[in-house]
C-alpha positions as CSV (number, residue, x, y, z in Angstrom):
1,X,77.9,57.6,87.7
2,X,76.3,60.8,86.5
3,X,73.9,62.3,88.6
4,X,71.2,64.4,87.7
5,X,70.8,66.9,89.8
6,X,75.2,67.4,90.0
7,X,75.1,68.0,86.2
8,X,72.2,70.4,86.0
9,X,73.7,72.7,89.2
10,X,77.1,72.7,87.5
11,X,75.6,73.6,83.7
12,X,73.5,76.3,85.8
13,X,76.8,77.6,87.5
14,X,78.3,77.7,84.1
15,X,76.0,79.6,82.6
16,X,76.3,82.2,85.6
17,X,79.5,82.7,85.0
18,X,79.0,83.6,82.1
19,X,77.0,86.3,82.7
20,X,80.0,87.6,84.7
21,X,81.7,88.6,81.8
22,X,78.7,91.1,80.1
23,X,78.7,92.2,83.6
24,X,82.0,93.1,84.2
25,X,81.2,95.0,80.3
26,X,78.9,96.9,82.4
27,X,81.1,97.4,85.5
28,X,84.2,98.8,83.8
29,X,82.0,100.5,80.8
30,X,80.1,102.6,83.2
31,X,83.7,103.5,84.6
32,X,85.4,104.9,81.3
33,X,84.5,108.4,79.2
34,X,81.3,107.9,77.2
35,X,83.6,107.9,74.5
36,X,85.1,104.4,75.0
37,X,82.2,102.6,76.2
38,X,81.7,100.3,73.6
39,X,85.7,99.6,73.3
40,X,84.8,98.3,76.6
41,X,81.7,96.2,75.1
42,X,83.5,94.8,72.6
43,X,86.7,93.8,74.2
44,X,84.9,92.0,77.0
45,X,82.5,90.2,74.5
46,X,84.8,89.3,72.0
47,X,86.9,87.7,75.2
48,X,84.1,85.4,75.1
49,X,84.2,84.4,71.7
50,X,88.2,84.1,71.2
51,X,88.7,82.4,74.8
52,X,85.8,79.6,74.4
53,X,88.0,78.8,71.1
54,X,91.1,78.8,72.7
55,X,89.7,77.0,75.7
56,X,88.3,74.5,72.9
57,X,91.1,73.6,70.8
58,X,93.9,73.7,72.9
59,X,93.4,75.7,76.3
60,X,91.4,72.5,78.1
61,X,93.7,70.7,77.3
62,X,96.6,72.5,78.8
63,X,95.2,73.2,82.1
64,X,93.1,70.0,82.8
65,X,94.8,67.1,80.9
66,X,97.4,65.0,82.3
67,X,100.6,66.2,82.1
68,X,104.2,67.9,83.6
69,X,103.8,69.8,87.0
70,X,104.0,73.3,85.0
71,X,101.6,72.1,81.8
72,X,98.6,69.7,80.9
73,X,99.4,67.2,78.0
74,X,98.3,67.9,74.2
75,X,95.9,64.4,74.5
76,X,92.6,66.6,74.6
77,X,93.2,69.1,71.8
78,X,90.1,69.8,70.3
79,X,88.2,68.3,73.2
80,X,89.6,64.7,71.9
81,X,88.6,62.2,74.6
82,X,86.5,65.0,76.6
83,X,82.7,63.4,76.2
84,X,79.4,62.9,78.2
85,X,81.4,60.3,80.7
86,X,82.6,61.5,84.0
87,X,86.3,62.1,84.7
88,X,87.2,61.0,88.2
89,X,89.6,63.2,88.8
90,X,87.7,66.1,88.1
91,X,83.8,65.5,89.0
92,X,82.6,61.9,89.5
93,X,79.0,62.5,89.4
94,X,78.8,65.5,85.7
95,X,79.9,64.5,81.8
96,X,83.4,65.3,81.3
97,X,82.0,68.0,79.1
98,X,80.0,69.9,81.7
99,X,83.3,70.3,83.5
100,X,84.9,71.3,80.7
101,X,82.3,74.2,80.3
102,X,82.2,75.1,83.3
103,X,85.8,75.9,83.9
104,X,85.6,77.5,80.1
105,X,84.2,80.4,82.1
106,X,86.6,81.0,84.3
107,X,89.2,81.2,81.7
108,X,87.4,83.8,79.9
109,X,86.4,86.4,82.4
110,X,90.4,86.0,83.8
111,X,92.1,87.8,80.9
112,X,88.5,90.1,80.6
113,X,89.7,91.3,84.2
114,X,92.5,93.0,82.6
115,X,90.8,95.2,80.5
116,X,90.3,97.3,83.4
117,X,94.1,98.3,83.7
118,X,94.5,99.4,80.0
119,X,91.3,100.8,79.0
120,X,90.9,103.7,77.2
121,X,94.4,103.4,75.4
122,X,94.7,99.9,73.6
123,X,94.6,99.2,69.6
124,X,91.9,96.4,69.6
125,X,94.1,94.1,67.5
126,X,96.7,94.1,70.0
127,X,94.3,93.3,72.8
128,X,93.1,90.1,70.6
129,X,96.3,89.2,70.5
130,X,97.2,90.1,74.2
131,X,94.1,87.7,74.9
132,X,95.1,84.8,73.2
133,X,98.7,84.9,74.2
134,X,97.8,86.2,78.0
135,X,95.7,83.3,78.1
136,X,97.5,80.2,76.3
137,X,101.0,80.9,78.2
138,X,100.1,82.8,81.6
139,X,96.3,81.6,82.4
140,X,96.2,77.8,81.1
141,X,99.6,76.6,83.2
142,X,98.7,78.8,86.3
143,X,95.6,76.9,86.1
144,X,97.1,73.4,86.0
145,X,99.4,74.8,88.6
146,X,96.6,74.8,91.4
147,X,93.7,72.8,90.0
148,X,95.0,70.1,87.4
149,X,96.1,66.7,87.9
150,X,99.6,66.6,88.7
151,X,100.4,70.5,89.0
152,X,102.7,71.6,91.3
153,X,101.0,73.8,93.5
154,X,98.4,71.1,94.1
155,X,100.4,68.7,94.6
156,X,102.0,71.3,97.5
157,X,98.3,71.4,98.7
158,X,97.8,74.8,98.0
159,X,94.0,75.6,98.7
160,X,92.5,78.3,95.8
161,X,88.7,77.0,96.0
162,X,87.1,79.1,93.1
163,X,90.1,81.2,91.6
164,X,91.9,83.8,94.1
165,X,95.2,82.7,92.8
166,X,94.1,81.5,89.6
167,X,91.6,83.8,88.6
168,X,92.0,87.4,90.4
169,X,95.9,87.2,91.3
170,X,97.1,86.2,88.0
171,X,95.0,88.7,86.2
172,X,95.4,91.4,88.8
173,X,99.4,91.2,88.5
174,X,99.0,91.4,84.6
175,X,97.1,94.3,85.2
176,X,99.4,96.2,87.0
177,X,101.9,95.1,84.6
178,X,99.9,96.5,81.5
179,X,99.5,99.3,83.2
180,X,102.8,100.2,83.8
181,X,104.2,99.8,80.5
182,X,101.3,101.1,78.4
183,X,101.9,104.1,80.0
184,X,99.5,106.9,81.5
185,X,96.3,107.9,79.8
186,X,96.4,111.4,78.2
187,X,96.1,114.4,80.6
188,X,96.1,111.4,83.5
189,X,96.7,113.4,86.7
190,X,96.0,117.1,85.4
191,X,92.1,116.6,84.6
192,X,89.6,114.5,86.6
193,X,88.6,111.1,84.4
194,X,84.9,110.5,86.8
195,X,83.1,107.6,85.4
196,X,80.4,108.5,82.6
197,X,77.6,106.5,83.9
198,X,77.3,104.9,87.5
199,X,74.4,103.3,86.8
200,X,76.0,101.1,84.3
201,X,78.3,100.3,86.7
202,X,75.8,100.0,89.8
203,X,74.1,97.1,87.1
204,X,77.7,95.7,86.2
205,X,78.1,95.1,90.0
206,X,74.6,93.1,90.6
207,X,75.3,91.0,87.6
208,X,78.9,89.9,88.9
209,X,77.0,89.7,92.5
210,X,74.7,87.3,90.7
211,X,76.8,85.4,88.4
212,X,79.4,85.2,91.2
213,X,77.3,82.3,92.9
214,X,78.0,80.3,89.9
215,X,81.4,81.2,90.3
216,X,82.0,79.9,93.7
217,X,79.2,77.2,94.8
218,X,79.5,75.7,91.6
219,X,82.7,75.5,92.7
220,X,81.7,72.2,94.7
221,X,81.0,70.8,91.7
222,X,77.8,69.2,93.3
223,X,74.5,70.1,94.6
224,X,75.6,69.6,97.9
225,X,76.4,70.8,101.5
226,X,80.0,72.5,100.7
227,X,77.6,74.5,97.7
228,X,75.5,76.0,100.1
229,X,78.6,76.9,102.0
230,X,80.1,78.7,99.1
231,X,77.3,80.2,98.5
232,X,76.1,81.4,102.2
233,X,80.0,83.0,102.7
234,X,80.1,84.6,99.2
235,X,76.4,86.7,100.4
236,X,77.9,87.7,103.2
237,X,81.3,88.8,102.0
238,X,80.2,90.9,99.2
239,X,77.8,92.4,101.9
240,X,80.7,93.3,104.6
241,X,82.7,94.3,101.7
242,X,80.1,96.8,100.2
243,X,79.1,98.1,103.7
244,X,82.4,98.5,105.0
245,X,83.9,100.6,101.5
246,X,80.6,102.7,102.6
247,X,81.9,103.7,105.6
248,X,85.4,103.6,105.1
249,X,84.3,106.6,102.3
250,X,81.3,108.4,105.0
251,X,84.4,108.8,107.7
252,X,87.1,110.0,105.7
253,X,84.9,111.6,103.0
254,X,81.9,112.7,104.5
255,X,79.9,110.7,102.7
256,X,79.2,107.3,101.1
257,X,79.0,106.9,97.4
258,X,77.3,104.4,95.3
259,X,80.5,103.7,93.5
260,X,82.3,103.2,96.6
261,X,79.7,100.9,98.0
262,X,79.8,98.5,94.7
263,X,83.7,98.7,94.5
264,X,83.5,97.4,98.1
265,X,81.3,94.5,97.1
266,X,83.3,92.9,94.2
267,X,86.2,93.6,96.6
268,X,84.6,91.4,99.3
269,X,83.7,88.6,96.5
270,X,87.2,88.7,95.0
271,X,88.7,87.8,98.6
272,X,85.8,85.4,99.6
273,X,87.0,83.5,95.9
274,X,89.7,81.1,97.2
275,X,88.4,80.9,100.8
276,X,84.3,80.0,100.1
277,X,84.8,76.2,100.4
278,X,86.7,76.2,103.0
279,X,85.9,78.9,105.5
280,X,82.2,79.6,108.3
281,X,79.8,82.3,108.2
282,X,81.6,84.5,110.7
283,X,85.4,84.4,108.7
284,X,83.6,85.4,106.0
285,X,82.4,88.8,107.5
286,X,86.1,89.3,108.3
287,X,87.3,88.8,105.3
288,X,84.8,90.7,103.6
289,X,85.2,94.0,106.3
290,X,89.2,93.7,105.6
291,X,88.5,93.1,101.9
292,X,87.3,96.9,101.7
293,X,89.9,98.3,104.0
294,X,93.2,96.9,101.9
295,X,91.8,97.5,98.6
296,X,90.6,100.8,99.3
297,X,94.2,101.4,100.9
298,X,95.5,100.1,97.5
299,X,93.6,102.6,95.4
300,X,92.9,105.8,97.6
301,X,96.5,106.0,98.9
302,X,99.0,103.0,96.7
303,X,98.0,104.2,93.0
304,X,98.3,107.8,93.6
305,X,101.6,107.7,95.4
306,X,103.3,105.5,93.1
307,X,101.3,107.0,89.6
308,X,100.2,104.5,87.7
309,X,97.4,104.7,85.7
310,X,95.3,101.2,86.2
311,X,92.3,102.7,84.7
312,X,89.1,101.0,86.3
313,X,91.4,99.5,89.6
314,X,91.4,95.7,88.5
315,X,95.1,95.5,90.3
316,X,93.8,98.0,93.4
317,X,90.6,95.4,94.0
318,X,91.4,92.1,92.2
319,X,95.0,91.5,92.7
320,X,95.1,92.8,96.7
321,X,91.5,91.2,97.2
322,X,93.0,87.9,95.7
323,X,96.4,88.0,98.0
324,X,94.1,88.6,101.0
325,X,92.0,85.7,100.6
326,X,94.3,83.4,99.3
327,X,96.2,83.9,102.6
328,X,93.0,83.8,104.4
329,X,92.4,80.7,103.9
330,X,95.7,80.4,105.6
331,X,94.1,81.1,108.5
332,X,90.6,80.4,108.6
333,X,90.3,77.3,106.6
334,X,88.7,74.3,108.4
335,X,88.4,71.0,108.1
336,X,85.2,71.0,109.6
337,X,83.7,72.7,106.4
338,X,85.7,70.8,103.9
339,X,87.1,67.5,104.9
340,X,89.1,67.6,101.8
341,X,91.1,71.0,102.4
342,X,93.4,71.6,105.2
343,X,93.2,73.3,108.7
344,X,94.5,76.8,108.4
345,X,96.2,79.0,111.7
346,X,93.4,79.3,113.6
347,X,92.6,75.6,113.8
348,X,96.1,74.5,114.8
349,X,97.8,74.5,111.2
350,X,100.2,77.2,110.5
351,X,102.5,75.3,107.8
352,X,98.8,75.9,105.6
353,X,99.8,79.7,105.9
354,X,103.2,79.2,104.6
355,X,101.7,77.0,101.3
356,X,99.3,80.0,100.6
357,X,102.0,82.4,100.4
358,X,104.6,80.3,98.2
359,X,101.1,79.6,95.6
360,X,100.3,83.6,95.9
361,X,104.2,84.6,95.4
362,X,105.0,82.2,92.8
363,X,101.4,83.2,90.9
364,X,102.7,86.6,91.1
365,X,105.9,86.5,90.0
366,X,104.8,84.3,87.1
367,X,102.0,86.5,85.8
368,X,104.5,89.6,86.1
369,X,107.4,88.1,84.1
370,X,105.4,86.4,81.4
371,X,102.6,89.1,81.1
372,X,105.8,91.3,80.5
373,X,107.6,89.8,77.6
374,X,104.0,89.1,75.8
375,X,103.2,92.7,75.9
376,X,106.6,93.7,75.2
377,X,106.7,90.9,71.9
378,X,103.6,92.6,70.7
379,X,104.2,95.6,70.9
380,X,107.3,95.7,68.6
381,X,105.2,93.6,66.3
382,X,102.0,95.4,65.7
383,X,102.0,98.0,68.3
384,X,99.8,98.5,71.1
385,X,98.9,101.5,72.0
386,X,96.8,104.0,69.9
387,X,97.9,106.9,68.5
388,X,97.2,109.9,70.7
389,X,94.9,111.5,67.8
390,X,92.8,108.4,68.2
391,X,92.9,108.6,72.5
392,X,91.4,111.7,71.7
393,X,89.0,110.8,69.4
394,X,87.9,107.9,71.7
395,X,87.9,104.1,71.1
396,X,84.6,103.9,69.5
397,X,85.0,105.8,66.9
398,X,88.9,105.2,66.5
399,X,88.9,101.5,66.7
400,X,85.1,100.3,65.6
401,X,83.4,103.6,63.7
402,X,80.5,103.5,65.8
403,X,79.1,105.5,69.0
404,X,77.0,104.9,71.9
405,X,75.5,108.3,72.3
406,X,76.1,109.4,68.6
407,X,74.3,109.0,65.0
408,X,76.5,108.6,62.5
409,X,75.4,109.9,59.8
């Protein structure tokens, strides 16, 4: 029976998460050379467009509908059989169709996450067709993996409550991946790349903070207890996570930076992701303190060792965030909070920890072989890097003929 209330929390989370993805524009565009800003723009907003298609013709279908234990079945193509009823095995109380939307989001901010490994140096038609093909063979099976009926990670009883596997590993892996074979940005390593304009990014940050309780208490799919949960743990990771960047930077640095202190807040919500319906208050300021101190190990000390040029950190924060709190809930995960999850370590279960880690591995090595050969298929189709005249030139004007901070005449 549909219930009111359910329904409108869960189309209000959708439209949340939405709003993730024009903030994560603003996150990574503040990030980049003014000269690339709105290459930025438009990739991350044209992710909404082409994704929401996908997700509508054929993506839904492939991650939610009944199916094999890698794939969803082809029986709700075009949304076919997805209407105002509720689906039990989904969401008993919302139409099938608010589900739908809701989880629409999710798949279009994942691939948008990995515009932050490639920036700067990627044709725009190779990135829609990255998207599409990123999405349709690495996104919509990872997702059936943990979250639709019959997938085999679910079945396993891995826990992932909003998208730490599905969401931020998968796409951070991909990101690494991109990185690597796209190759260095010009002059990467010889002349500092600063970001053009913090405060785009200090506004990119508070619109993920805000969107991102869309992302994880709507993850209860109900106005209910385990909501307020999700969204009382998600507060307070993003708070240790920001606070604990800033310090990280005042005692090795001398100083805290605003950049620091945002990067350390979308850490702390990454790794809070898989664990906010199942984990306390006080779990979730450890997660969120570590949060900060293994990503900012990944990008401080990881990157510049091995040299690899992910742009704007999305493997560095997502990726590491997303394998800390997927295992986290390894740990911490109670039944006490959620009746329907598991016990983790600390409450007496350790074969919990041991599912996390087979879901984070297999995740990972997934996203890095198939991400691999689509880039690599792409490429020696159509190319996907720009030519180094147009690097120079930047993306705006190279790729879309128009400038943030220009007149044309």
């Amino acid at each position: 029976m549909i219930n009111a209330g359910d329904t409108a929390f869960v189309l209000l989370s959708a439209g949340l998460v939405m709003l993730m993805t024009p903030g994560l524009a603003f996150f990574y565009g503040g990030m980049v050379r003014r000269k690339n800003i709105l290459g930025v723009l438009m990739q991350c907003f044209t992710a909404l467009c082409v994704i929401t298609l996908q997700w509508v013709f054929f993506g839904y279908s492939l991650s939610f509908a009944p199916g094999t234990g890698f794939w969803g079945g082809l029986q709700w193509l075009g949304l076919n059989g997805v209407g105002l009823e509720p689906n039990a095995d989904y969401a008993g109380t919302i139409p099938h169709q608010a589900f739908m939307i809701y989880q629409a989001m999710f798949a279009i901010i994942t691939p948008a996450l990995i515009i932050g490994a490639f920036a700067e140096r990627m044709k725009f038609s190779a990135f829609l067709v990255f998207s599409i093909l990123w999405a349709t063979l690495v996104y919509n099976p990872v997702c059936h993996w943990v979250w639709g009926v019959g997938g085999w990670l679910r079945n396993l009883g891995v826990l992932d409550f909003a998208g730490g596997i599905v969401v931020h590993i998968n796409a951070g892996i991909a990101a690494l991946v991109t990185a690597l074979v796209i190759g260095k940005r010009k002059n990467f390593g010889h002349h500092p790349i600063p970001p053009h304009n913090l405060p785009f990014t200090a506004l990119g940050t508070g619109l993920l903070w805000f969107g991102w309780f869309g992302f994880n208490a709507g993850s209860a799919l109900a106005a209910n207890g385990l909501a307020v949960n999700a969204f009382v743990v998600t507060q307070i990771a993003a708070a240790a996570g920001g606070l604990s960047w800033a310090f990280i930077e005042w005692y090795l640095n001398g100083k805290p930076t605003i950049f620091g202190t945002v990067s350390g807040a979308v850490a702390g919500l990454a790794t809070i992701t898989p664990a906010a319906g199942f984990v306390g208050p006080i779990p979730a300021v450890v997660i969120g303190l570590f949060a900060s101190v293994f990503c900012y190990i990944a990008v401080a000390y990881i990157k510049p060792k091995l040299g690899y040029d992910d742009s704007l950190d999305a493997f560095g924060v997502h990726c590491i965030g997303g394998i800390f709190g997927s295992l986290a809930v390894g740990f911490f995960a109670s039944k006490a909070i959620n009746p329907a999850g598991a016990d983790g370590l600390f409450f007496g279960n350790a074969h919990q920890l041991k599912i996390q880690a087979i879901g984070v591995l297999a995740t990972a090595a997934y996203s890095f072989i198939a991400t691999f050969i689509i880039y690599k298929v792409i490429d020696a189709v159509i190319g996907v890097r720009v030519s180094e005249k147009e690097e120079s030139l930047g993306l705006d004007l190279a790729q879309h003929r128009e400038g943030a901070y220009t007149v044309l005449e």
